[in-house]
N, C-alpha and C positions, 0 to 999 in steps of 0.2 A: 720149685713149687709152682704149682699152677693157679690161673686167678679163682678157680674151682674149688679146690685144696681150700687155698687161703681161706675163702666165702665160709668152710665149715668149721674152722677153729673159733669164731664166735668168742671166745673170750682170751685176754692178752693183757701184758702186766707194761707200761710206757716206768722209764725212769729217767728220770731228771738230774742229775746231779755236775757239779761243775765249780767254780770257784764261787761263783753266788749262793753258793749253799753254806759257805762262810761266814756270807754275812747276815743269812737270813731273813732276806726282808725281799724273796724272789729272782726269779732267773732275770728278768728285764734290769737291774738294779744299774747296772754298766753305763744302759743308755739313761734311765729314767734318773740319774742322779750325775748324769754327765762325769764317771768316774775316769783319771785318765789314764795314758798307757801308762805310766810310773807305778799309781797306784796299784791297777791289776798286777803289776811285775812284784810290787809287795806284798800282793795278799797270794802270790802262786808262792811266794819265799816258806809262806807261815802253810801249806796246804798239806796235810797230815789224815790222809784218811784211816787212822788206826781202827775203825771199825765197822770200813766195808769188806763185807766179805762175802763175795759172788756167789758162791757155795749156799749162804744162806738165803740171800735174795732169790734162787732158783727153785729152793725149797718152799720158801713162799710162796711161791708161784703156783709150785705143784700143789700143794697146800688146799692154796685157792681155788684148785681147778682150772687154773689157765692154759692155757695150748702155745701159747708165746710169749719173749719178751721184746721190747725194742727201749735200746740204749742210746742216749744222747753221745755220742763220743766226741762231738764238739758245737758248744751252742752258740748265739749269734758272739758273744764276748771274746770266743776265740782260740779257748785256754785245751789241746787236744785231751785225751782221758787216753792216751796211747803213746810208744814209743814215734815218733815220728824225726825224719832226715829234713826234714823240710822247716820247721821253726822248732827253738827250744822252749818255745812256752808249750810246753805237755809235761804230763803228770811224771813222766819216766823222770824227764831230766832234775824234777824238783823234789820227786823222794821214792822214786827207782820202782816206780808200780805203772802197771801195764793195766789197769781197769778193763779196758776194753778187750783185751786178749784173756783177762781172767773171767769176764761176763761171757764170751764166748763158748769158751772150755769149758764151762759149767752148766750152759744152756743143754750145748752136747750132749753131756753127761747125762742130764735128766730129761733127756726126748724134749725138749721146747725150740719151736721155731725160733727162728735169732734174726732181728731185724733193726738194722743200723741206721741212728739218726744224724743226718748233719746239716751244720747249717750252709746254706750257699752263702750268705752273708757273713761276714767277718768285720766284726768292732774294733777289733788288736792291729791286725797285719795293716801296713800301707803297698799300696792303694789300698784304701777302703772301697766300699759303695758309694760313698759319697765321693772320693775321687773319681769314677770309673764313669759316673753320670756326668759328671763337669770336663771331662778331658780323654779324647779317643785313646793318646797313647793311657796312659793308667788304665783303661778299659779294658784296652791287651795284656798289661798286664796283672788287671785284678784276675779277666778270667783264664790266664792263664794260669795262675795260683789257685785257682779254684780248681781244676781239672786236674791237677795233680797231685794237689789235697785227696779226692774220690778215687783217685787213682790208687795211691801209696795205700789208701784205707782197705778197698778191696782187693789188691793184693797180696796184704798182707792176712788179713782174715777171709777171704776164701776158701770153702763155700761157705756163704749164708746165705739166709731167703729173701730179704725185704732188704733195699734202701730206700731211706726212709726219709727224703728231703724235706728241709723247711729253712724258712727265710729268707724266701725271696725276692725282697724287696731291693731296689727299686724297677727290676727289669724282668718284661714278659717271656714269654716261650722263646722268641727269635734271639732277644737280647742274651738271654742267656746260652742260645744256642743250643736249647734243651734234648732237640734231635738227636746231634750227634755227643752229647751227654752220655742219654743213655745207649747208644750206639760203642760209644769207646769202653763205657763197664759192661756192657754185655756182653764183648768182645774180650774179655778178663771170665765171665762168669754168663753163658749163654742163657740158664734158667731160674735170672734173677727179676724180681717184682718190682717197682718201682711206683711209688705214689703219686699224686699230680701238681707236685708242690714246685714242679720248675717251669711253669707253666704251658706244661705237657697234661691231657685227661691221667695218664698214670693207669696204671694196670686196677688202681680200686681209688674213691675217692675215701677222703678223710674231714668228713665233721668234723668242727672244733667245738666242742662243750653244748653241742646237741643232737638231737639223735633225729634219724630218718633216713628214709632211702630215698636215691636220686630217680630222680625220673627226665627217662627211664629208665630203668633200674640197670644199676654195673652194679659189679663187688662193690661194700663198701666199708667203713668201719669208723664210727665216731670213738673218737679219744678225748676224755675227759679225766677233769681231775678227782679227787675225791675230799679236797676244802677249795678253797679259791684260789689257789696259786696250783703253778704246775713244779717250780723250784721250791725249793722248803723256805720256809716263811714260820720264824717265830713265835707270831704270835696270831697266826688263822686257826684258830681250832670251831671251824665251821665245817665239822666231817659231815658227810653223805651216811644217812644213817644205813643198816646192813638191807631195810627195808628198798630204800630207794636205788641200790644198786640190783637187787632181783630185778624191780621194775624196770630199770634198763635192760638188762640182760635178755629179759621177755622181750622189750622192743625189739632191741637187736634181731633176738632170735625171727621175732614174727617177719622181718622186713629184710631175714634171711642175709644178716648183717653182722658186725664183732663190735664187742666193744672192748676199748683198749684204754684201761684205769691206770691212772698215773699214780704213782708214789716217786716221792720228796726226799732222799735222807737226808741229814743235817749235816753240818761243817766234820762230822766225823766219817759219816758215809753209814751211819745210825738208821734206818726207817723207822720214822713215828710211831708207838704204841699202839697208838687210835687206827694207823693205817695199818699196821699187823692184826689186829686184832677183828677191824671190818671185813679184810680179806679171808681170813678165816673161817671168820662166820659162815659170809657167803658158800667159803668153799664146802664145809660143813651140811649146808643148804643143799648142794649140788649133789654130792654124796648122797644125801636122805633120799632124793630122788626127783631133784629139783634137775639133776643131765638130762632126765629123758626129757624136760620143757626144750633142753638148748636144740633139739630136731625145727626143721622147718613147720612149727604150728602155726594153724591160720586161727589167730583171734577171731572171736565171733560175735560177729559186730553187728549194729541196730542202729536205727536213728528215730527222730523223735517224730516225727511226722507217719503217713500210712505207710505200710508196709513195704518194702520194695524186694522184688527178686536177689537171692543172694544174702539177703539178713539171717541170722540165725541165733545171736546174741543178745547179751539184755546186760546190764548192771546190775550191781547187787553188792550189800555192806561190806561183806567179807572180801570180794576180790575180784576181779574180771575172770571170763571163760576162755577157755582157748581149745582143740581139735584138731587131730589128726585122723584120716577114716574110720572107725566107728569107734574110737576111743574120746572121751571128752575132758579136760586140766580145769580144776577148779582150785588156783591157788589162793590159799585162807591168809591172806593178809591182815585179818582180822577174827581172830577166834572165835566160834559163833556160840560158845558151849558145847556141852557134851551130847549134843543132836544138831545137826545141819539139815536145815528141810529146804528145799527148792521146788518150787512152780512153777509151773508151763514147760514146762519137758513135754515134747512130740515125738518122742523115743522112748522105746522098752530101756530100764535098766538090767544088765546082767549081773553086772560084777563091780564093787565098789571095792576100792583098795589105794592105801598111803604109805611108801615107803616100808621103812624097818617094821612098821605095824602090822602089815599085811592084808590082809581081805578084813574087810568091816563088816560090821551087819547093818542092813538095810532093810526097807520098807516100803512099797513104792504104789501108789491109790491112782489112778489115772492120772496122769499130771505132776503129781506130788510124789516127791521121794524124800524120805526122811532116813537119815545116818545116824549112826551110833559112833559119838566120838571119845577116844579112851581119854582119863583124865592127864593121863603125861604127856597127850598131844597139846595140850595148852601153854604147854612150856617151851615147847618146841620153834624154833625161826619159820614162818610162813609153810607151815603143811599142805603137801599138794596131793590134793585128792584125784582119782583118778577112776573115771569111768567107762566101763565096757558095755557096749550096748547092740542091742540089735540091727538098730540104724545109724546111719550117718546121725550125729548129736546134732540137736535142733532147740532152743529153748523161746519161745510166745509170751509178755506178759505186755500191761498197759497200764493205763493208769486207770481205770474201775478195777472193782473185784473180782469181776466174772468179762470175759470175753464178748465185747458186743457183737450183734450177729452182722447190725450194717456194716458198709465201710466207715473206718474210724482213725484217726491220727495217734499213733503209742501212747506220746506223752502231748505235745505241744500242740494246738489247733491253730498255731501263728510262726513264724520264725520266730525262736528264742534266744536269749541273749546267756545260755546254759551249757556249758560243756562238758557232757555226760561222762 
């Protein structure tokens, strides 16, 4: 896959799961509770995921509307989710399941990119990081155990598209040797992607739990969660409502970017309700005709002050605007009734249409166009209207009623302490 490719899949399913999912209280739990190797070796005894099942997570996904997944196949704790020669703490050896070889098969199966997380840091094995920082020889041989970790991994599961590093703490690009990192898996897999998590820039960067693009702009893709934790956590039921994950997905898409939502399953390998259920939504969303937003739309944007070249957006209750050549997205995050009127349009409307509903009827006075919205569009997840016009879409408003003929500031005659 190419970092091109990548740039248009826009949306991706992250999963978290590992022996911290046992205990529910987060993936960090190992360090932030200073658990030890004894313990970890006791809770990989009791590790019984009777009710993960790959097959269904993928369906998920597709569900969702997603383009990819990326799998944790081993987090900073250590514990692999793969057969592996190399330590017996993995999942095979404690109850004869291949997680990561059945997350792979399944991606396959249902056309979804496939992209492997692991961590470079390891809590379990000695050397740790902390030995490898305090003493050269353990440093040869932490990273040499790391290398052969990434090695055995994409060996065995090649091809896939994305590896997908993290935890790299305590040492930079050189320390880690990041160069020839990625030099010896490419050399396994020549057209594979790489993040910038070894402290290499990486083929795309990776927001954590915010969204934006880099400047200047590379591929990119923020990976967030969808409560507060990225491992499953008992008792977070602080979900991302179905609204605010469009709203990212809009970001994304406008900044021509992925967003990559994590789900948690529990000590069974279970995904939360809440997280089924908001995925769905969404993907339901996408369906209606919420895909055609995920295209490179340029929001259309304003500021508060006089005009500036390049402005052509405004606010408004219902929902921000966004454009692509002479088509205009006005998604209704706020139901306006069964008539949506808009002001300051500087374009002919042609043609007004929403999804499964199809062409609307409209009405349009200089300036003002008013819609006819059916009553079963009120029930519906954020309806995205959709405008065909003569011109590039352009929309003018201010704060009077009528347009002043001087030069005038939109909203503010001072810098405002206001974020529109």
């Amino acid at each position: 896959m190419r970092p091109q490719e990548f740039s248009q899949l826009r949306y991706g399913m992250f999963i978290h799961y590992g022996l911290y999912s046992q205990l529910g209280r987060g993936e960090w739990v190992m360090n932030r509770e200073k658990l030890s190797r004894q313990e970890m070796l006791n809770l990989a005894q009791q590790f019984q995921p009777s009710r993960f099942d790959a097959e269904q997570l993928c369906q998920l996904a597709v569900e969702g509307g997603m383009k990819y997944l990326v799998f944790t196949t081993m987090h900073h704790e250590g514990f692999r989710l793969y057969q592996s020669s190399l330590s017996d703490f993995n999942s095979w050896h404690y109850c004869r399941r291949d997680l990561v070889r059945e997350v792979v098969a399944g991606a396959r199966k249902h056309g979804l990119r496939i992209g492997l997380y692991h961590s470079l840091n390891n809590w379990f094995d000695r050397p740790d990081a902390v030995d490898a920082l305090e003493d050269p020889e353990a440093y040869r041989c932490f990273i040499k155990h790391c290398f052969a970790r990434l090695r055995e991994l994409l060996q065995q599961f090649s091809p896939i598209d994305i590896m997908w590093y993290d935890g790299w703490w305590p040492f930079n690009a050189e320390q880690w040797q990041a160069e020839r990192m990625n030099q010896e898996l490419r050399n396994i897999q020549s057209n594979l992607l790489f993040n910038g998590r070894n402290g290499l820039d990486g083929d795309f960067r990776t927001p954590e739990q915010h969204l934006g693009a880099p400047s200047p702009w590379a591929p990119w893709e923020a990976c967030i969660t969808l409560n507060q934790h990225w491992g499953y956590h008992a008792h977070d039921q602080e979900w991302k409502s179905p609204q605010e994950v469009i709203r990212m997905l809009l970001t994304c898409a406008q900044g021509q970017g992925n967003l990559l939502l994590n789900v948690g399953p529990d000590a069974s390998g279970s995904v939360p309700e809440a997280s089924q259920k908001i995925i769905r939504q969404v993907g339901d969303w996408l369906k209606r005709g919420g895909e055609e937003m995920m295209q490179d739309l340029e929001k259309m944007s304003f500021s508060h002050g006089p005009r500036q070249p390049g402005e052509h957006g405004d606010w408004d209750h219902a929902g921000s605007f966004y454009r692509k050549d002479k088509k205009m997205y006005w998604p209704l995050f706020h139901f306006p009734g069964q008539k949506a009127t808009l002001s300051g349009l500087e374009m002919q409307v042609e043609q007004v249409s929403c999804g499964k509903f199809g062409s609307l009827e409209f009405s349009q006075q200089d300036d003002i166009i008013q819609v006819s919205l059916p009553e079963e569009m009120s029930s519906q997840l954020c309806p995205v209207l959709v405008f065909g016009c003569q011109q590039k879409p352009s929309i003018y408003r201010c704060g009077g009623m009528r347009q002043p003929k001087l030069q005038h500031p939109r909203y503010d005659p001072v810098e405002p302490d206001i974020k529109y």
